[in-house]
C-alpha positions as CSV (number, residue, x, y, z in Angstrom):
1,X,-17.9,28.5,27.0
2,X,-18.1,28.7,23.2
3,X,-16.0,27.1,21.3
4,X,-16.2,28.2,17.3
5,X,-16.8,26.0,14.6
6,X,-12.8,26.5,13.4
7,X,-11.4,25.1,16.8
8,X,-14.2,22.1,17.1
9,X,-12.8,20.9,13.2
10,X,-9.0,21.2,14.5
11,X,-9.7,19.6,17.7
12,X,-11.6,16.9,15.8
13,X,-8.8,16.3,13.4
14,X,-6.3,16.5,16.4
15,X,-8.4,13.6,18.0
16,X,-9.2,11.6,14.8
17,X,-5.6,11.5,14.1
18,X,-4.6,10.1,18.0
19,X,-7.4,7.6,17.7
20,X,-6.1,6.7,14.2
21,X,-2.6,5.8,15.5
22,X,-3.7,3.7,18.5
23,X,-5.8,1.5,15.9
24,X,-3.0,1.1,13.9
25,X,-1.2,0.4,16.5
26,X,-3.5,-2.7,17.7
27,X,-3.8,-4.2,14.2
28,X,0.1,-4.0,13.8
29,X,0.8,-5.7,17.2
30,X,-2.0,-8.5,16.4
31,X,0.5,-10.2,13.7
32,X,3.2,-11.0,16.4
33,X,0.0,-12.3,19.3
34,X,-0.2,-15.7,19.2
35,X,-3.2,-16.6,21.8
36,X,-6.5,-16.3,20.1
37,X,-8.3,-15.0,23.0
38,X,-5.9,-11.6,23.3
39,X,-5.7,-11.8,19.3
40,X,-9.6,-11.4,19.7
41,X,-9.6,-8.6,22.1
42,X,-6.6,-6.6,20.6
43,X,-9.4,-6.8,17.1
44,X,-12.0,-5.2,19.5
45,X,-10.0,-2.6,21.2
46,X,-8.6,-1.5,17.4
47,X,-11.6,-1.9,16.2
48,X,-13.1,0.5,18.7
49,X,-10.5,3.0,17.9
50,X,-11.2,3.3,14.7
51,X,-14.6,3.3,15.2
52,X,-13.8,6.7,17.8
53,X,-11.8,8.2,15.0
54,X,-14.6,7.8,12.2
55,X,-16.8,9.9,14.5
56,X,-14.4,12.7,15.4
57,X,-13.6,12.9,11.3
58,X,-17.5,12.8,10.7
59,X,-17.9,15.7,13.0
60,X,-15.2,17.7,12.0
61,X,-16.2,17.4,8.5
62,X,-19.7,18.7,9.9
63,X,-17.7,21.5,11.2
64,X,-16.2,22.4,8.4
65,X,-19.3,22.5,6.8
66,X,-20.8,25.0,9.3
67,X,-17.6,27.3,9.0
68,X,-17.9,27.4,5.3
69,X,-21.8,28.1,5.7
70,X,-23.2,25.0,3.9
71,X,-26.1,24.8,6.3
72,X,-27.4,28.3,5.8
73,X,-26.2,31.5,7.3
74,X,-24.9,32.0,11.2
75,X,-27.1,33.7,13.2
């Protein structure tokens, strides 16, 4: 199955978005934790996240790139 270099950059910024929210969502709830240890690992597990949603937005940028022929022309 191919997928096109269009449908990789949407599903890209589709994913980048999702993992966006879920790290937002783990530094906003590490305010209200009050046990270091789970403060810790809520900071890892956001962390990660956003980590997963800097790769997705790196590779649909690399998409984009291909769609609008900045590596050279399709073959």
């Amino acid at each position: 199955m191919k997928i096109s270099a269009v449908v990789s950059m949407w599903m890209c910024a589709v994913f980048a978005l999702v993992c966006f929210s879920v790290a937002g969502q783990g530094f906003m709830a590490v305010s209200d934790m009050v046990d270091p240890v789970q403060r810790n690992d809520s900071l890892g597990f956001a962390g990660f996240w956003t980590f997963l949603g800097v790769v997705a937005s790196v590779f649909g940028v690399l998409s984009w790139m291909i769609k609008e022929g900045k590596f050279g022309e399709a073959e």
